[in-house]
C-alpha positions as protocol buffer text, in pm:
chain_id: "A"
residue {
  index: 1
  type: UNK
  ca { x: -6890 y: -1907 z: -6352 }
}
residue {
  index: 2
  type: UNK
  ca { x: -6794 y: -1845 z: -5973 }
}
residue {
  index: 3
  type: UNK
  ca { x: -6997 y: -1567 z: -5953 }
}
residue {
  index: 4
  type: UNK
  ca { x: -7294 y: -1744 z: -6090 }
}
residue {
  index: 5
  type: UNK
  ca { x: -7254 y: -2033 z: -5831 }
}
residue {
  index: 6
  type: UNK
  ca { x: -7242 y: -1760 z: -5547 }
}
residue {
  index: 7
  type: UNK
  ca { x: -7550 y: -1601 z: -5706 }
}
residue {
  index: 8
  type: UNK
  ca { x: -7712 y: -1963 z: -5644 }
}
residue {
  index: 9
  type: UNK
  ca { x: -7578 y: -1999 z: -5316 }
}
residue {
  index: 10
  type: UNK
  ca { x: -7723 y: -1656 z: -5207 }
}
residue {
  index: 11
  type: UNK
  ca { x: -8071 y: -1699 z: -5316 }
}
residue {
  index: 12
  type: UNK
  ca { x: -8030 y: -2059 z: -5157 }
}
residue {
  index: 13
  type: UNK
  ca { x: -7956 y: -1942 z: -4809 }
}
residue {
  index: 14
  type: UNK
  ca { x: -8216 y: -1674 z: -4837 }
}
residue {
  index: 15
  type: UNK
  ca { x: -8495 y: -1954 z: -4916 }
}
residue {
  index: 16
  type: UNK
  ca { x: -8368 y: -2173 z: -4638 }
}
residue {
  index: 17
  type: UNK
  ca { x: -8416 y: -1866 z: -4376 }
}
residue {
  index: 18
  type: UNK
  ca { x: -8680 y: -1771 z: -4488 }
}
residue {
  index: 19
  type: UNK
  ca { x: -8864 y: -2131 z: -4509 }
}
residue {
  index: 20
  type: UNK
  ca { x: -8714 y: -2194 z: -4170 }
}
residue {
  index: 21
  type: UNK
  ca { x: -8878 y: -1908 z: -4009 }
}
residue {
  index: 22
  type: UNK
  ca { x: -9194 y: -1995 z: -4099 }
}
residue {
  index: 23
  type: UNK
  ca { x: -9138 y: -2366 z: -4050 }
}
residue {
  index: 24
  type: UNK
  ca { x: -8963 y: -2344 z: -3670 }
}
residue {
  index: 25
  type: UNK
  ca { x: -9103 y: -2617 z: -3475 }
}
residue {
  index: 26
  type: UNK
  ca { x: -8907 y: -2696 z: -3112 }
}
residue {
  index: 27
  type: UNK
  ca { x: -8880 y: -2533 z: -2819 }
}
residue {
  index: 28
  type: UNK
  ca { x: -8755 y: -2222 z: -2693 }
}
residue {
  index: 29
  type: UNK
  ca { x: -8647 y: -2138 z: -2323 }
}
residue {
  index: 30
  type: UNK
  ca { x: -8641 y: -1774 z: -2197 }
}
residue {
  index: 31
  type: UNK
  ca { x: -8672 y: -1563 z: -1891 }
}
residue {
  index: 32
  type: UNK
  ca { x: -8859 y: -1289 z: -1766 }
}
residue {
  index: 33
  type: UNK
  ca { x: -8713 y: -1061 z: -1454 }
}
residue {
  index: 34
  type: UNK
  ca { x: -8871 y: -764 z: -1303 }
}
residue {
  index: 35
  type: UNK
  ca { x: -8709 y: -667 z: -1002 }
}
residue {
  index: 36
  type: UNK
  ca { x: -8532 y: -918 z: -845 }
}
residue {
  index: 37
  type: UNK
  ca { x: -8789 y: -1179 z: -941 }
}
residue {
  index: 38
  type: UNK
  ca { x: -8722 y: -1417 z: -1227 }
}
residue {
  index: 39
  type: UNK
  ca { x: -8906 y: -1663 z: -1377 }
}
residue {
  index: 40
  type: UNK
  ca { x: -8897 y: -1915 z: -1642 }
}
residue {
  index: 41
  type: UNK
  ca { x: -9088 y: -1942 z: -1957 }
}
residue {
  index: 42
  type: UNK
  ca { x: -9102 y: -2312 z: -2170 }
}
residue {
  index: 43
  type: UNK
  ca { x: -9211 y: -2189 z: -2514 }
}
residue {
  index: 44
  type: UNK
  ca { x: -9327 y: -2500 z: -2720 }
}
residue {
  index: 45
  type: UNK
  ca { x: -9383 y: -2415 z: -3126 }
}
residue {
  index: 46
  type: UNK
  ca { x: -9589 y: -2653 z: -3301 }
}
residue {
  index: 47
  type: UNK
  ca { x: -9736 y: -2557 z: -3724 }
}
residue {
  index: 48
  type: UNK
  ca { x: -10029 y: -2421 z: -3622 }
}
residue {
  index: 49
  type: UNK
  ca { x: -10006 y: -2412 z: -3244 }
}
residue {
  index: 50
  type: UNK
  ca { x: -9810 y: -2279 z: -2932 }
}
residue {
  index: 51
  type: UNK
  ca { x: -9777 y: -2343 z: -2589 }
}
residue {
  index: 52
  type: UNK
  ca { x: -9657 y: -2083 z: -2310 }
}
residue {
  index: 53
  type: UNK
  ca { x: -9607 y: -2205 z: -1927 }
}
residue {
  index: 54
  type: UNK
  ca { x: -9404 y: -2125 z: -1678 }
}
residue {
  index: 55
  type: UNK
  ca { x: -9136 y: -2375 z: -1546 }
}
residue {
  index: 56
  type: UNK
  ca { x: -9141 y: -2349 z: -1186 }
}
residue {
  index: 57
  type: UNK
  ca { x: -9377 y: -2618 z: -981 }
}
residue {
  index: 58
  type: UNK
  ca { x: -9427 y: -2409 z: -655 }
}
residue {
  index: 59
  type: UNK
  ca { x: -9763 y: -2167 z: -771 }
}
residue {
  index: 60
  type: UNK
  ca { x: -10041 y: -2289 z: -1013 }
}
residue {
  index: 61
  type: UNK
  ca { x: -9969 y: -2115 z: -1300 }
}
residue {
  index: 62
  type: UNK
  ca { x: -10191 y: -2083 z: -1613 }
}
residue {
  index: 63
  type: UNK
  ca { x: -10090 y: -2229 z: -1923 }
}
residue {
  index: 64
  type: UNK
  ca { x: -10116 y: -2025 z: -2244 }
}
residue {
  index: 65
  type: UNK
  ca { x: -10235 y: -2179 z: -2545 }
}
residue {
  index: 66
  type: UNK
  ca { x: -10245 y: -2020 z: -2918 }
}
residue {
  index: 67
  type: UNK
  ca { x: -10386 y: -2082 z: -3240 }
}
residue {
  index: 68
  type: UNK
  ca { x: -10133 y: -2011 z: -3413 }
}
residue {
  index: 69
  type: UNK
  ca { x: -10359 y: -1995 z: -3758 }
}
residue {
  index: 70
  type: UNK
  ca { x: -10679 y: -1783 z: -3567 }
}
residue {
  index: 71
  type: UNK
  ca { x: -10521 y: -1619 z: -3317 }
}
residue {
  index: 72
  type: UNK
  ca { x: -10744 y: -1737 z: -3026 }
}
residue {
  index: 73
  type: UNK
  ca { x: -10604 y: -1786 z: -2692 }
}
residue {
  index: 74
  type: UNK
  ca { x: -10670 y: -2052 z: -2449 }
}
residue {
  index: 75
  type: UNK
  ca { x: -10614 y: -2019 z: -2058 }
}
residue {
  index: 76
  type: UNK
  ca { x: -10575 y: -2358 z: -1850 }
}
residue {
  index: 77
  type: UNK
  ca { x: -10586 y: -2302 z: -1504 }
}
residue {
  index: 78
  type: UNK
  ca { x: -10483 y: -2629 z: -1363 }
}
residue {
  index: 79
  type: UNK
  ca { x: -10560 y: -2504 z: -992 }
}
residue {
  index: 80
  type: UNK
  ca { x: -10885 y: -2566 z: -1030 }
}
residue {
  index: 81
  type: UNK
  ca { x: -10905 y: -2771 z: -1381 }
}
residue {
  index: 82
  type: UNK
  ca { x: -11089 y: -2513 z: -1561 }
}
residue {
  index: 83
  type: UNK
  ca { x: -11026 y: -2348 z: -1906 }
}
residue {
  index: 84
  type: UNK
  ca { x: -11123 y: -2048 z: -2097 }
}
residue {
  index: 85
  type: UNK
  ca { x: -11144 y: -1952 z: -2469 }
}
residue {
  index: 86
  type: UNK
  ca { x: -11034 y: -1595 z: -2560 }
}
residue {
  index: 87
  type: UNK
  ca { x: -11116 y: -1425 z: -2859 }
}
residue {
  index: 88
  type: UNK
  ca { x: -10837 y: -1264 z: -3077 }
}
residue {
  index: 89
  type: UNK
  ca { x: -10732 y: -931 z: -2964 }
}
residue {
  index: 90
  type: UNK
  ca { x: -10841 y: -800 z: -3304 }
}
residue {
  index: 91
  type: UNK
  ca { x: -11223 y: -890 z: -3246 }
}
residue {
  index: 92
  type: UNK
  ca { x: -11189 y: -822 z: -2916 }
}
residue {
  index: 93
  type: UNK
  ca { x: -11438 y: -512 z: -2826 }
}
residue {
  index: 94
  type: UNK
  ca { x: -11403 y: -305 z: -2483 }
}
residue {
  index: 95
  type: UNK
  ca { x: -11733 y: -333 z: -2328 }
}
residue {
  index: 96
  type: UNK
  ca { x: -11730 y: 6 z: -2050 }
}
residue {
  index: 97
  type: UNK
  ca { x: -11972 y: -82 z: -1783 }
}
residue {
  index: 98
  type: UNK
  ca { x: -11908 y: 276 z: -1556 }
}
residue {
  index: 99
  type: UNK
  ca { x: -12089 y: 230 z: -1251 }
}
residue {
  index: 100
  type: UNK
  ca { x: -12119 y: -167 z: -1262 }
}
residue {
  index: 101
  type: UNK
  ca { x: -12068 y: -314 z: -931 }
}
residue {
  index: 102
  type: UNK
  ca { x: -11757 y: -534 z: -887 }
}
residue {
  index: 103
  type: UNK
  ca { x: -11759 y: -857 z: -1061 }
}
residue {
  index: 104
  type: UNK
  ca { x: -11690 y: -1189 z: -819 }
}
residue {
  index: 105
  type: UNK
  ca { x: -11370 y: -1356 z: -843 }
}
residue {
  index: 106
  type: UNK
  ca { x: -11430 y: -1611 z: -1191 }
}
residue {
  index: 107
  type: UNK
  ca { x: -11320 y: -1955 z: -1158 }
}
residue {
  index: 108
  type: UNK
  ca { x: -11008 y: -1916 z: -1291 }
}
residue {
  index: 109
  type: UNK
  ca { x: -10897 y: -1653 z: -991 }
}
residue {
  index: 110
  type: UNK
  ca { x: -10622 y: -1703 z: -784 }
}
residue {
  index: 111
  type: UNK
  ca { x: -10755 y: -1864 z: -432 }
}
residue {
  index: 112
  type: UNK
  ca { x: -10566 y: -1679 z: -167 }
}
residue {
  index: 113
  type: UNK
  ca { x: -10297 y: -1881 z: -12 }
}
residue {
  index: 114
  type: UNK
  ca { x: -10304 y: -2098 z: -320 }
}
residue {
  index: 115
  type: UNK
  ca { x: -9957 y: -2316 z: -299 }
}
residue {
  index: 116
  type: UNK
  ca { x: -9840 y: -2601 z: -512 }
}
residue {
  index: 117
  type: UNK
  ca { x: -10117 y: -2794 z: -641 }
}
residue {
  index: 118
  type: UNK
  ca { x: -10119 y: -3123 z: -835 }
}
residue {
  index: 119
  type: UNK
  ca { x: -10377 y: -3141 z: -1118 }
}
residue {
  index: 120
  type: UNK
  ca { x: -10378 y: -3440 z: -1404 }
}
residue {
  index: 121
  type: UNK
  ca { x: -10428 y: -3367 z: -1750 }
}
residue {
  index: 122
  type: UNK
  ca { x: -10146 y: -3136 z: -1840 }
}
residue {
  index: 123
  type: UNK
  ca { x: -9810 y: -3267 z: -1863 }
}
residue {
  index: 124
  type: UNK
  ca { x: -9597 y: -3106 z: -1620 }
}
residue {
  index: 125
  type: UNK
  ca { x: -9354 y: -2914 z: -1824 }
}
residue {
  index: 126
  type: UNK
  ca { x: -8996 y: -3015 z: -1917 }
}
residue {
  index: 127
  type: UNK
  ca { x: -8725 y: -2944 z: -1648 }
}
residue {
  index: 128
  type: UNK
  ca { x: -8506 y: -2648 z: -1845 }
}
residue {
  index: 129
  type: UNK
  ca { x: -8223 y: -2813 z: -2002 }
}
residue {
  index: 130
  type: UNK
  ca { x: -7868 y: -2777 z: -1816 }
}
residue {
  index: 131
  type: UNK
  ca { x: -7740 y: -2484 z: -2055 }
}
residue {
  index: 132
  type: UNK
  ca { x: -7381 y: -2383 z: -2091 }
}
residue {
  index: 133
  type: UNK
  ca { x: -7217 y: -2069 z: -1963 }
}
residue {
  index: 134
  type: UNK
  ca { x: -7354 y: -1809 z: -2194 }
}
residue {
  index: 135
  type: UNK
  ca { x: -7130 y: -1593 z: -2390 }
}
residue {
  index: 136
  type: UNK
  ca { x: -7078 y: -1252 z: -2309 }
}
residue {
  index: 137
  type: UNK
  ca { x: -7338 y: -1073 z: -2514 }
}
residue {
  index: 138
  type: UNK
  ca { x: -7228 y: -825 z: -2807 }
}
residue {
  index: 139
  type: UNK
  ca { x: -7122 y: -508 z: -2713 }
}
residue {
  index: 140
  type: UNK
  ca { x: -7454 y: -225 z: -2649 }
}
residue {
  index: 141
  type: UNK
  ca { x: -7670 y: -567 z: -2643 }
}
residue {
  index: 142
  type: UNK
  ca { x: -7749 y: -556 z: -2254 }
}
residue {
  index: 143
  type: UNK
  ca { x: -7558 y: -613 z: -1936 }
}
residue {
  index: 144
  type: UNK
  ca { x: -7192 y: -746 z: -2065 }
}
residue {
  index: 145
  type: UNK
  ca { x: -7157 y: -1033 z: -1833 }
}
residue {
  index: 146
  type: UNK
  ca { x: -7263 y: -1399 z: -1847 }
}
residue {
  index: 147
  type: UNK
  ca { x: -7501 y: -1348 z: -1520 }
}
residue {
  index: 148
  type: UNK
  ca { x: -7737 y: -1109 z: -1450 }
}
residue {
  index: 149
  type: UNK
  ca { x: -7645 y: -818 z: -1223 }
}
residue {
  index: 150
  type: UNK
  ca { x: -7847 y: -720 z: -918 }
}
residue {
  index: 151
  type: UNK
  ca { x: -8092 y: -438 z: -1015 }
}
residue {
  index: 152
  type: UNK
  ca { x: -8287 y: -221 z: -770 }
}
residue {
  index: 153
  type: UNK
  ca { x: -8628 y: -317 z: -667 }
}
residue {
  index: 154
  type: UNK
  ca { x: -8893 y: -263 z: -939 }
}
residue {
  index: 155
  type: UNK
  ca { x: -9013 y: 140 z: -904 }
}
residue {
  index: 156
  type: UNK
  ca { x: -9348 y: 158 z: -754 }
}
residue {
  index: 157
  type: UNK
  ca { x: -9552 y: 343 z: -1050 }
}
residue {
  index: 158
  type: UNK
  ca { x: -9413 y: 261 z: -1411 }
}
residue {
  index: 159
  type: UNK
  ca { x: -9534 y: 461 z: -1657 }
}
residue {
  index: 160
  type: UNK
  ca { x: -9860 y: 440 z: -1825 }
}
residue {
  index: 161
  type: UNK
  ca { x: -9967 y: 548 z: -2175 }
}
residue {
  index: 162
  type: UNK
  ca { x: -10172 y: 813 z: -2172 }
}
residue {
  index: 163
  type: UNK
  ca { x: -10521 y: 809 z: -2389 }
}
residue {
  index: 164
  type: UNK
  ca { x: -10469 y: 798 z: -2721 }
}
residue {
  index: 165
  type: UNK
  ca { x: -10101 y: 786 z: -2695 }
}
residue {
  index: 166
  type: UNK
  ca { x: -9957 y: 553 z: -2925 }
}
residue {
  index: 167
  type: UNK
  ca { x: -9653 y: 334 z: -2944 }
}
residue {
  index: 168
  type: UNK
  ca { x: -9405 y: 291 z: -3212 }
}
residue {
  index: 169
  type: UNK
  ca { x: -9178 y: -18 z: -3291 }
}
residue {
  index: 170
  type: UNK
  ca { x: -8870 y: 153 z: -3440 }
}
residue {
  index: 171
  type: UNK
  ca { x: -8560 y: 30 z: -3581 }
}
residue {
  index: 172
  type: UNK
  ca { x: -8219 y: 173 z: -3486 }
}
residue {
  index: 173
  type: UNK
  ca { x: -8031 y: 35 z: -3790 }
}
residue {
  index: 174
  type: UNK
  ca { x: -7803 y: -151 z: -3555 }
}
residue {
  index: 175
  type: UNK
  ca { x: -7746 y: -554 z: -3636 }
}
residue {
  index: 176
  type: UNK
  ca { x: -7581 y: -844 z: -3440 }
}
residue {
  index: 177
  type: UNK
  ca { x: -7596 y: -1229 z: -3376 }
}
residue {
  index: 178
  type: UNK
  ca { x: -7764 y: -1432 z: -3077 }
}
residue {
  index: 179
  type: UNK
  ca { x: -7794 y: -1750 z: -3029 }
}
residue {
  index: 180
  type: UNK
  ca { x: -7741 y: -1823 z: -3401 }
}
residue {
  index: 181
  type: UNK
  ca { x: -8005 y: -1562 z: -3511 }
}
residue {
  index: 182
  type: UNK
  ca { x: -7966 y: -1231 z: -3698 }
}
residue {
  index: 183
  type: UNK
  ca { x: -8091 y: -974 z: -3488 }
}
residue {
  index: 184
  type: UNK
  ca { x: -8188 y: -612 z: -3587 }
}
residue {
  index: 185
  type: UNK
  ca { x: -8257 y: -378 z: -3280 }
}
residue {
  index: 186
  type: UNK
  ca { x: -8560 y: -166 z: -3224 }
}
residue {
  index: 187
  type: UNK
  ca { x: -8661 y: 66 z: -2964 }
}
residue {
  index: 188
  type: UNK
  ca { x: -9000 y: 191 z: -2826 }
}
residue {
  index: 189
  type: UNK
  ca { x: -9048 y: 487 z: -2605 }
}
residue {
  index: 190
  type: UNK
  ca { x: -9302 y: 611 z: -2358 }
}
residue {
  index: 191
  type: UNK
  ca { x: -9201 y: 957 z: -2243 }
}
residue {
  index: 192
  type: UNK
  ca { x: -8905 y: 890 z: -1983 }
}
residue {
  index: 193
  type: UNK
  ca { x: -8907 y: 485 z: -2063 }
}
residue {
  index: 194
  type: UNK
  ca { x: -8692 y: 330 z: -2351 }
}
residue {
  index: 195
  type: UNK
  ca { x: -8725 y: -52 z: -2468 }
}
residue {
  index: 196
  type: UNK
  ca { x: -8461 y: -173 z: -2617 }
}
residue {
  index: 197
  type: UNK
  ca { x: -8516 y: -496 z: -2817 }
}
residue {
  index: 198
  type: UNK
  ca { x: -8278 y: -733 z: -2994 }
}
residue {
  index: 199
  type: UNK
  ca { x: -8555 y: -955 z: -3201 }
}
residue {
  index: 200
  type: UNK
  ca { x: -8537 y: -1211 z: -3523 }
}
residue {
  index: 201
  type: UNK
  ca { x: -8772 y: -1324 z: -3811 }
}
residue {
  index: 202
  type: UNK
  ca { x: -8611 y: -1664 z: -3841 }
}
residue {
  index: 203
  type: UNK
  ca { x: -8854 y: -1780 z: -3539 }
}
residue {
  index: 204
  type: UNK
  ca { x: -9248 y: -1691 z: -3517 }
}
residue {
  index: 205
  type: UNK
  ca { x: -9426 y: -1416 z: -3436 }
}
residue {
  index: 206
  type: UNK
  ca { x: -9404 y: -1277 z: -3042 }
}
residue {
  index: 207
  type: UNK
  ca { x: -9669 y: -1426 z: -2833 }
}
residue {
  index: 208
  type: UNK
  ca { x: -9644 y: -1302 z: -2439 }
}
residue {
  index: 209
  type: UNK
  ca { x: -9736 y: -1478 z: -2182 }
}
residue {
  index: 210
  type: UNK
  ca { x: -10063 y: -1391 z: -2042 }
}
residue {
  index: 211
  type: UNK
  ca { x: -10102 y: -1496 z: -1666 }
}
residue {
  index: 212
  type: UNK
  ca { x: -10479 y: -1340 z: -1599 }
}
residue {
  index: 213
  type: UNK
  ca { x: -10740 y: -1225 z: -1860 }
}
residue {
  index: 214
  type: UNK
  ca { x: -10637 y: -870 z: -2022 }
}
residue {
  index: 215
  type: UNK
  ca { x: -10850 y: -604 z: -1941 }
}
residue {
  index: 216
  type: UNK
  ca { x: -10950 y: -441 z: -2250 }
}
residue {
  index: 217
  type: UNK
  ca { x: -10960 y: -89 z: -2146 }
}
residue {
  index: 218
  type: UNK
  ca { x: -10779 y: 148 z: -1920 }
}
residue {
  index: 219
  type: UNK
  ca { x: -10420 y: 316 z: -1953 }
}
residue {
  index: 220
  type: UNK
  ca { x: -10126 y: 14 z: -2019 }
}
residue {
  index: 221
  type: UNK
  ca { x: -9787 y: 26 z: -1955 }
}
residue {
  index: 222
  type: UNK
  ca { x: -9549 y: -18 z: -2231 }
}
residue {
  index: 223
  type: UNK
  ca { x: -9486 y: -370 z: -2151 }
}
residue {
  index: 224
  type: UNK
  ca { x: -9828 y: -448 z: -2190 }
}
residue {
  index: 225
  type: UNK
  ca { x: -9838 y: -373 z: -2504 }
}
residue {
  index: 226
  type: UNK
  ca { x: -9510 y: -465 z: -2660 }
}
residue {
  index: 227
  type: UNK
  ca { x: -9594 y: -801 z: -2788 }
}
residue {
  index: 228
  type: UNK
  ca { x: -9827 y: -697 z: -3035 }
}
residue {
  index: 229
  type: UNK
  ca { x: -9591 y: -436 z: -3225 }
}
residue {
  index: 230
  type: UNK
  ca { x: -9366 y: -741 z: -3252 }
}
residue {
  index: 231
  type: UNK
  ca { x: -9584 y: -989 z: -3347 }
}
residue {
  index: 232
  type: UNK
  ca { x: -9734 y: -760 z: -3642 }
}
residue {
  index: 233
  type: UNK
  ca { x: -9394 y: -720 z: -3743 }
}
residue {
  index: 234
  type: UNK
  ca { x: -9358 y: -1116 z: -3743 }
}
residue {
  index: 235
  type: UNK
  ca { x: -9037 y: -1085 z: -3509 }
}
residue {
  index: 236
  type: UNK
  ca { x: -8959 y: -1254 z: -3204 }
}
residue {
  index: 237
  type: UNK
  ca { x: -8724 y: -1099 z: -2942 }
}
residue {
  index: 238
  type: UNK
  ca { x: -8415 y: -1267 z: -2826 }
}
residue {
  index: 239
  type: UNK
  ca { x: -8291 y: -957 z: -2573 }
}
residue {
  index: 240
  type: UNK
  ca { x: -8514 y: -709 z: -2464 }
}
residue {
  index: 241
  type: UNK
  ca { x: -8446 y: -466 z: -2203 }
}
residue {
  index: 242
  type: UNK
  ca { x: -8643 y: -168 z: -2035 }
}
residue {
  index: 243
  type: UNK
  ca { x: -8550 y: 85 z: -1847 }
}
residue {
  index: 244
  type: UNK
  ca { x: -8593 y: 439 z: -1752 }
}
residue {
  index: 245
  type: UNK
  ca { x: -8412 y: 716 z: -1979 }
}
residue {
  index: 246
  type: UNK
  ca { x: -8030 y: 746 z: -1776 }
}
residue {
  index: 247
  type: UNK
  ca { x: -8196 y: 516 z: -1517 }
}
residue {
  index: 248
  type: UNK
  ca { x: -8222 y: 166 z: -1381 }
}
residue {
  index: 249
  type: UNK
  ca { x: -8363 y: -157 z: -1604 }
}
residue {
  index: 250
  type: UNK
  ca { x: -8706 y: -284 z: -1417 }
}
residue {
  index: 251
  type: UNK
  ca { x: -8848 y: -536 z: -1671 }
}
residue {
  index: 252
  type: UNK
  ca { x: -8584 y: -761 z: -1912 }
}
residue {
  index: 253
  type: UNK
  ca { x: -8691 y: -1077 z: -2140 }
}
residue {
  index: 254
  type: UNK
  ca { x: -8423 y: -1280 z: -2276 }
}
residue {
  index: 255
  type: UNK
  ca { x: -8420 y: -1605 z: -2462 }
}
residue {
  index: 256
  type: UNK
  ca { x: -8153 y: -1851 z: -2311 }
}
residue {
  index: 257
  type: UNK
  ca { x: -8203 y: -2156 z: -2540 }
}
residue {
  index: 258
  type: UNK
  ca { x: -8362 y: -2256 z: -2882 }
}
residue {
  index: 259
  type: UNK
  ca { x: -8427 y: -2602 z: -2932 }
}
residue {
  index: 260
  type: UNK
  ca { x: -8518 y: -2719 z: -3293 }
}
residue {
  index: 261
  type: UNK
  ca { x: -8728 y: -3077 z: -3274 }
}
residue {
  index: 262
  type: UNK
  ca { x: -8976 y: -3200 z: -3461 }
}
residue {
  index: 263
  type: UNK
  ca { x: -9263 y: -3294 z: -3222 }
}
residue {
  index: 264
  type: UNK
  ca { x: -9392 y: -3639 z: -3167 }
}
residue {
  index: 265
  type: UNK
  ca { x: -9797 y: -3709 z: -3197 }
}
residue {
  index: 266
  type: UNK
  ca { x: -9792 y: -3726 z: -2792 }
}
residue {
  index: 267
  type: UNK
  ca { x: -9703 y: -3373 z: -2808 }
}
residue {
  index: 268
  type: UNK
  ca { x: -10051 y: -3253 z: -2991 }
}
residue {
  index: 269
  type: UNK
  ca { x: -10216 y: -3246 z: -2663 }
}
residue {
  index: 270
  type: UNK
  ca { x: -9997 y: -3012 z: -2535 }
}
residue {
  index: 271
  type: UNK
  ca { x: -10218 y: -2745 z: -2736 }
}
residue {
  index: 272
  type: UNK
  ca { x: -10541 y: -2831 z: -2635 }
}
residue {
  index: 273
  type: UNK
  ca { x: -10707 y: -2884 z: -2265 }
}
residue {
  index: 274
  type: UNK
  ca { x: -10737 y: -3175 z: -2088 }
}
residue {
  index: 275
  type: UNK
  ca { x: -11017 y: -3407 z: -2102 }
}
residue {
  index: 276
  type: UNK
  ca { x: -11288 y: -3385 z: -1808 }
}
residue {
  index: 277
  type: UNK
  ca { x: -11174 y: -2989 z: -1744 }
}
residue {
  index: 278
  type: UNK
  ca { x: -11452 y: -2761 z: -1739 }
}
residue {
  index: 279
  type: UNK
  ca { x: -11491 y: -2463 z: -1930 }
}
residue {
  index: 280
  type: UNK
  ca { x: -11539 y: -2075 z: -1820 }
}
residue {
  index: 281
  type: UNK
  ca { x: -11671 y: -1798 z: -1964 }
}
residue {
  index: 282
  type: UNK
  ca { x: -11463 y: -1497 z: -2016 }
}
residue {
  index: 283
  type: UNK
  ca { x: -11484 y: -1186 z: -1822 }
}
residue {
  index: 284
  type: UNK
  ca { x: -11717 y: -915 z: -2002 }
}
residue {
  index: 285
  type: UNK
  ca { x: -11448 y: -650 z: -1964 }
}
């Protein structure tokens, strides 16, 4: 009889996982450091949408919003209160114009000199909630103390794939907790670059956040192209780290906070733009 009711309990927890991952609503807080630059990111889950933004108030940056259900990305630029809908990567077809003379600076282009700008519509994001001194992480899982160390300046050419070189998202077989989250580890490598990765299914799918409109040809670096292995594996990273083979890390994303909440009917216009902002049309390469 005991082992029946652990049989129960088994298959109970594995629903409840399972359900949860596909169900996560709330918000989770991360960070992104190349260099010795680091910057915020305010990822906010809704069913069928999501919401990526930077945190800090001092540049205009865009905010990223998914369709969760199509795929189809939306780019508010609230520098100059414009917007533009992107197609899914998948139906997404290079258009090679050799030759074509350079196209002007779109809309949604950085002014130079742009500084802090106010711009109504989109709510300004939540100020990152006052977390706790982090544990020390599990041993191989990244640098082993609470704060990150200094790194040397990011190297001036990274790697790029070369054409028709392709990228695999392996596992390692290796296992741990973060956060609350299993974690399995996987690795992708690009001649003398390693990422190492520490990602969960119990979340959503990886969705990176895009700053400009991707250019859909041309050699990418491995960071560049990440997101996508993760997101077809339906796996979100809590640790990743990359760096080159017995060398220094120059790009690291890791996931500080995760905030379960059920959203409030306010929040639905987080995931679409504001009224009265214009639309753009997306750059033909």
């Amino acid at each position: 009889m005991f082992r029946f009711y652990c049989i129960i309990a088994a298959c109970v927890s594995i629903l409840f996982h399972s359900s949860s991952a596909l169900a996560f609503e709330g918000r989770i807080y991360s960070v992104i450091i190349r260099g010795n630059e680091t910057n915020a990111l305010l990822y906010t889950v809704g069913t069928n949408s999501l919401r990526v933004e930077m945190t800090a108030t001092n540049w205009p940056n865009p905010v990223d919003i998914l369709n969760r259900t199509s795929g189809a990305l939306t780019l508010c630029f609230p520098n100059n209160r414009t917007f533009v809908h992107l197609k899914p990567a998948a139906d997404a077809s290079p258009v090679p114009v050799p030759g074509a003379p350079a196209m002007p600076m779109p809309p949604g282009g950085w002014p130079a000199g742009a500084g802090p700008q106010s711009a109504p519509g989109i709510p300004a994001a939540p100020a990152m909630p006052n977390l706790p001194n982090r544990p020390a992480l599990p041993p191989g899982v990244g640098p082993q103390s609470g704060a990150a160390p200094g790194m040397p300046a990011m190297p001036a050419m990274p790697m790029m794939a070369m054409p028709g070189e392709k990228l695999e998202l392996q596992a390692t077989g290796q296992k741990t907790n973060l956060l609350g989250f299993a974690c399995e580890q996987y690795q992708i490598k690009q001649r003398e670059e390693t990422l190492d990765i520490w990602a969960t299914d119990q979340l959503l799918p990886y969705q990176p956040y895009v700053q400009n409109q991707p250019h859909r040809f041309g050699p990418q670096r491995i960071e560049e192209q990440w997101g996508a292995l993760l997101a077809s594996r339906k796996l979100f990273p809590l640790f990743a780290s990359l760096h080159y083979d017995n060398g220094p890390e120059r790009f690291r994303f890791e996931v500080q906070a995760v905030t379960p909440q059920k959203l409030t009917d306010a929040d639905t216009k987080l995931f679409q733009p504001p009224a009265g902002w214009l639309e753009i049309r997306p750059l033909p390469f």
